[in-house]
C-alpha positions, 0 to 999 in steps of 0.5 A: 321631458319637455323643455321650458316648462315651468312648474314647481310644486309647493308640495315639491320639499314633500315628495319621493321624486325617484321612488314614486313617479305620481309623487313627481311634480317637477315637470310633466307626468312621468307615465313610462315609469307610473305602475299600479302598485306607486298609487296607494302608496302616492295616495297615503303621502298626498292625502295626509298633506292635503288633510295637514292643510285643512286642519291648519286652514281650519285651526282657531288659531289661523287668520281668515285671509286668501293667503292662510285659508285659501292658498294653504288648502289649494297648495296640498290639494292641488298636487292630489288631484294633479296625481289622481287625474293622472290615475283617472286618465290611465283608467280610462285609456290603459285600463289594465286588471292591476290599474283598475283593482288599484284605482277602485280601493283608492276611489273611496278614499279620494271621494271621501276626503273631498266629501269631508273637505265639501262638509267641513263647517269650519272651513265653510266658516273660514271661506265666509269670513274672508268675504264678511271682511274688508280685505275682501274689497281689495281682491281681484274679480277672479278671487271674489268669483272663487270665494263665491263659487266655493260657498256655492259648492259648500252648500251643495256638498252638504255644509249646512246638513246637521252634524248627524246627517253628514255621515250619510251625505258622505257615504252617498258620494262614495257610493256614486262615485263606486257605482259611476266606476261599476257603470264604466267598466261594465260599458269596457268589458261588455264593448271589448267581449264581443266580436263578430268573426266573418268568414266568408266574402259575402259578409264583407260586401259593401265595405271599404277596403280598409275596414276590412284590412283592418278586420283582417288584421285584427283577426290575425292579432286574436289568432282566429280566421277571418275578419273580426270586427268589434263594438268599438266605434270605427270598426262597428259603425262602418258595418252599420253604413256599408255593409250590404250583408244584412244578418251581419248588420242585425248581428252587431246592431243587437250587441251594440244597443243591448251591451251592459244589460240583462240580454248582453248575454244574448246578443252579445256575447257577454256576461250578465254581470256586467248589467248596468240596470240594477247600477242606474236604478242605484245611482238615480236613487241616490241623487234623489236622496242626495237632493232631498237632503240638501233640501231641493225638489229633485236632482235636477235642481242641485244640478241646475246651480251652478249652470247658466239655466235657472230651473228645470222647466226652462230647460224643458221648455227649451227642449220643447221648443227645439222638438217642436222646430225639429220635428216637420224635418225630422218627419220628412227625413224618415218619409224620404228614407223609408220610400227610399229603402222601398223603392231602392233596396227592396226594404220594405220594412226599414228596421233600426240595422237597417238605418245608417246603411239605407241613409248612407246609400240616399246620401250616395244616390242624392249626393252622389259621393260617399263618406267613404270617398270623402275619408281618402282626402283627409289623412291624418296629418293633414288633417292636424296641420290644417287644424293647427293652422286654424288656430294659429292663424286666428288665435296668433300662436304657434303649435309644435312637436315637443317630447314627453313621457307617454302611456301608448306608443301612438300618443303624441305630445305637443307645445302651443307658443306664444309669437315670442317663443315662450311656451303657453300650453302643452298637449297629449294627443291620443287618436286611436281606438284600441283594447283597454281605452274606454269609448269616445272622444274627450278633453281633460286637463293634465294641470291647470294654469297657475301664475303662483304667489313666488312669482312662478308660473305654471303653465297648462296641459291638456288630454286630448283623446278620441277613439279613430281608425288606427293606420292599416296596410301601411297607409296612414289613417284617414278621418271621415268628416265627422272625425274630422270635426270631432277632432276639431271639437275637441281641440276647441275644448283643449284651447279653452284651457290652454289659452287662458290668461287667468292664473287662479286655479279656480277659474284658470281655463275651463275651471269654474265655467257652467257646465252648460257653456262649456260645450261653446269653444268646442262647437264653435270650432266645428264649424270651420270644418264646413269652411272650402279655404279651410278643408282645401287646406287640410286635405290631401289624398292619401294615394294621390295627394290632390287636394279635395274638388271643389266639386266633391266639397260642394257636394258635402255642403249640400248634404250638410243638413242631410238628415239633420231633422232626425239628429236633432231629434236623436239629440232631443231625446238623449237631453229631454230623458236626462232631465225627466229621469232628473225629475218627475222620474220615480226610481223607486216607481213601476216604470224603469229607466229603459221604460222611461227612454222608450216613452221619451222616444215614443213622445219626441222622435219620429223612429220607433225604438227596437223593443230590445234596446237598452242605451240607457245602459251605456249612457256614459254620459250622464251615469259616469261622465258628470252630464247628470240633468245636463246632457242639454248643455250640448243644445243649449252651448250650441245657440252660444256657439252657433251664434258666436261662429256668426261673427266669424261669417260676418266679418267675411261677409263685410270684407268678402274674405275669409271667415279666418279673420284674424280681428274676430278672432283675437276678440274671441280669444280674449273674451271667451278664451282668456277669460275661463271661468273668471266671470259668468258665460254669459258675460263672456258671450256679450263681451265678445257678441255685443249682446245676448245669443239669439237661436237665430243661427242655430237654426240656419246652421241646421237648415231649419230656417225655412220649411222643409221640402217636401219628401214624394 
């Protein structure tokens, strides 16, 4: 167990420390000894707490103050979601038959008792008439900005419903959240099923020596021979780019985009009862339903409330805008790739299999480097060392190893310090794909910081998780760029909540901030990966160790916007369908979703969607990742994020330095970083800015400043 970690539950003189490990809140999550059959059993203890306190919180007979209303509920309720965020994180990254059967029967109880707490008008009642009070001049700003929130949240979890209605606005909850969990797990299945199994050199040719090792030696795991390569991303991607067999690159591209859908069992090699159609059509017919009863237009309003964009048409509009920028470039990167695939590699049809390969190889005949030959130079722990300096360095602490009880031999654990040697935060650190680890890369919080009424602290833990190559034939793992900077990026999500200042749970990290300026710290960060003293510093070649020539970086810088027209494009598709399935968007209508996202693409990309893909089965994101009616938030996080990285670059430019700027950058921890969730985003952003985001370097990041260069 970690070393000078403060945390002491209230709840702490109710628990079974030794019987039950998810009842244990002394210290870090106990995760060598956590089973399946401690969560029901954890569950009926933490669930009877958390109602005893609603029922003192609501009782005539309590004053309505911040000590008996609001500290009483949040000391019974915070251990709950404590232990069911570690069930959920063990879900998504151990799932296991037992984990998954135990977290289904228990998710209908969680969701309805904080369906009911969302519904109870007399706490609702309460939460008011401590604002209506004199007392409630005399709380802090970050109090206020709570008691604020939660009548917001009262509203949209239905308080207000008549009494009669309410039974139905809780079983639409449970509902989504059994059906969002359905989603997930058919996403798990239908990815872990299939494997394309090659059995002859020639399906090999083109690929990196370790991709295929690591093929080889997943075969051998699964007692089969050959090569085996799966769906999951580092081993399916690298076929897509490299791969000169062409039918293996169909062959996988048509289980990728047809998984959890109807012609899985196809293409795929699954089962048709992991079809996620008949869950989206489900899930969007209850979100209309949902908002209706609340009394908004559509989903996307409910959505919109608590985010930093006001309605549904400015997002659209917003969305329009960037497609219309976006798209001269995206209309010449396609010209410049299908002349290229013509004239270069005989492909005079360039088909959706046929895109990353033929975009790898204009990169290498352009460019003349490979994502490949820059993936040597950034072996695993350089690439860490050079992330956690960037952090210490602008942010003045310091990153360590330290010890914890894990879930995978592969986790690491660490502790962030203040210049004094107090600890800060801590942190899991989660890199690898495998079996039983839902695809994708994301930040979630262990515990949140919390500076308690006796004085004790309780200091924040982070999860960071990501799905990268694991180390083959020896050798330590190396990271493409782009994992590099997703790395980065979710670190930039760990320091929002490991560094705050804010001791209210409330608003303490990345509680409480719109969910559309959540994405600010994260995208922020990415942009030092494009930094020479910064990647000079974090690289070293696995065979050699040299660091990376300046030659090849200025390579890569010159690539940078290689095709940005068609990922922006990519991008605007994903947000622009999100909205519309939000809004105009009948479920009970002719079209379906699939129709739907073939439309959208039609409308605003410049490459034709294959007839058979169904990725709106496997967007996770808006279906079973709360990014419904808010998948723009990337776009619209990215102008904050773009324009707050300017700062950095100024700065360096004013002392012909590094953007490393040690001045800039304790402004932006204290403005942005520090504060979470205590004030509105945007507040923030000025803070730190001096004034409000311009789209200004957002375009010139993505090389849409001037107009493109003609492809011919």
């Amino acid at each position: 167990m970690a070393s000078n970690t403060t945390d002491s539950s209230p709840a702490a003189d109710q628990r079974i420390p030794n019987e039950n490990p998810l009842l244990d809140f002394s210290g870090l999550p106990r995760f060598g000894q956590i089973r399946a059959e401690h969560i029901t059993p954890a569950l009926d203890v933490l669930l009877a707490q958390a109602q005893a306190a609603v029922d003192h919180a609501t009782d005539r007979a309590t004053p309505a103050t911040w000590a008996e209303v609001v500290e009483t509920t949040e000391a019974a309720t915070e251990p709950l979601s404590r232990a069911w965020g570690i069930v959920g994180h063990l879900n998504a990254v151990a799932d296991t038959p037992e984990l998954r059967a135990a977290y289904g029967e228990n998710l209908p109880r969680v969701t309805e008792f904080w369906s009911n707490v969302g519904q109870n008008l007399a706490l609702f009642d309460k939460y008011k008439a401590i604002v209506a009070s004199p007392a409630y001049a005399g709380l802090t700003d970050e109090r206020k900005k709570i008691l604020q929130n939660a009548l917001r949240d009262f509203r949209l979890s239905g308080a207000e419903l008549p009494e009669e209605q309410k039974p139905r606005f809780s079983e639409l909850q449970e509902r989504q959240a059994a059906l969002a969990k359905a989603f997930s797990d058919h996403v798990l299945d239908a990815t872990n099923a299939y494997a394309y199994i090659a059995t002859t050199e020639a399906e090999l040719a083109g690929l990196p020596a370790d991709v295929i090792e690591a093929a080889h030696e997943a075969a051998q795991d699964a007692g089969v021979q050959g090569w085996k390569f799966t769906l999951h991303f580092p081993s399916y991607f690298p076929v897509m780019q490299y791969a000169t067999h062409r039918p293996m690159r169909e062959a996988m591209y048509r289980a990728y985009v047809t998984r959890a859908s109807e012609l899985g069992a196809t293409y795929g090699g699954g089962k048709t009862e992991w079809d996620n159609t008949q869950n989206v059509a489900d899930i969007l017919k209850l979100r209309k339903e949902e908002a209706q009863m609340l009394g908004y237009r559509d989903f996307a309003e409910v959505s919109l409330v608590p985010k930093m964009a006001d309605t549904p048409e400015q997002v659209i509009a917003f969305l329009e805008d960037l497609a219309r920028r976006a798209r001269p470039y995206g209309e010449n990167d396609w010209q410049e790739l299908r002349e290229f695939a013509a004239s270069e590699l005989g492909l005079a049809q360039l088909e959706p299999w046929d895109v990353a390969f033929a975009g790898e190889r204009l990169r290498e005949k352009r460019y003349a480097f490979s994502e490949n030959e820059v993936k040597q130079y950034f072996p695993e722990q350089a690439v860490i060392g050079g992330l956690f300096k960037v952090a210490q360095t602008l942010f003045g602490v310091r990153i360590r190893k330290d010890d914890a009880p894990v879930w995978h031999p592969d986790v690491r654990f660490f502790r962030v310090e203040n210049d004094d040697g107090t600890l800060r935060a801590q942190f899991y650190l989660d890199l690898y794909a495998r079996e039983g680890k839902r695809g994708g890369a994301w930040m979630d919080d262990a515990r949140s910081r919390h500076q308690r009424s006796d004085g004790s602290l309780q200091t924040p833990v982070a999860y960071l998780t990501c799905n990268f190559s694991a180390p083959v034939g020896g050798k330590p793992a190396c990271f493409t760029h782009d994992e590099v900077i997703t790395l980065f990026h979710e670190f930039g999500h760990g320091l929002h909540h490991m560094l705050t200042r804010v001791g209210e749970l409330g608003v303490s990290g990345i509680n409480g901030v719109e969910w559309d300026a959540v994405e600010l710290p994260s995208q922020f960060l990415e942009n030092f990966c494009w930094e020479w003293d910064v990647l000079a510093d974090m690289s070293s070649h696995v065979d050699t160790g040299a660091k990376l020539p300046r030659e090849l970086f200025d390579k890569m810088i010159a690539a940078k916007n290689f095709q940005s027209g068609l990922g922006m494009l990519r991008q605007i598709v994903f947000s622009m369908y999100d909205m519309l399935l939000h809004t105009s968007f009948d479920p009970d209508g002719a079209q379906s979703a699939n129709e739907l996202a073939r439309e959208i693409n039609a409308r605003y990309h410049v490459i034709e969607q294959a007839s058979f893909s169904r990725w709106p089965n496997t967007f996770s994101h808006i279906f079973a990742g709360g990014y419904a009616a808010g998948y723009y938030s990337y776009k619209w996080a990215e102008v904050l994020s773009a324009d707050a990285y300017a700062a950095f670059e100024d700065a360096a430019k004013a002392a012909q330095g590094s953007v490393l700027d040690v001045a800039t950058g304790t402004r932006y921890r204290q403005e942005i970083l520090e504060v979470g969730g205590s004030r509105p985003a945007m507040d923030s952003f000025k803070a730190f800015r001096g004034r409000a985001p311009t789209i200004d370097a957002l375009l010139r990041h993505n090389g849409m400043a001037q107009a493109p260069l003609q492809a011919g």
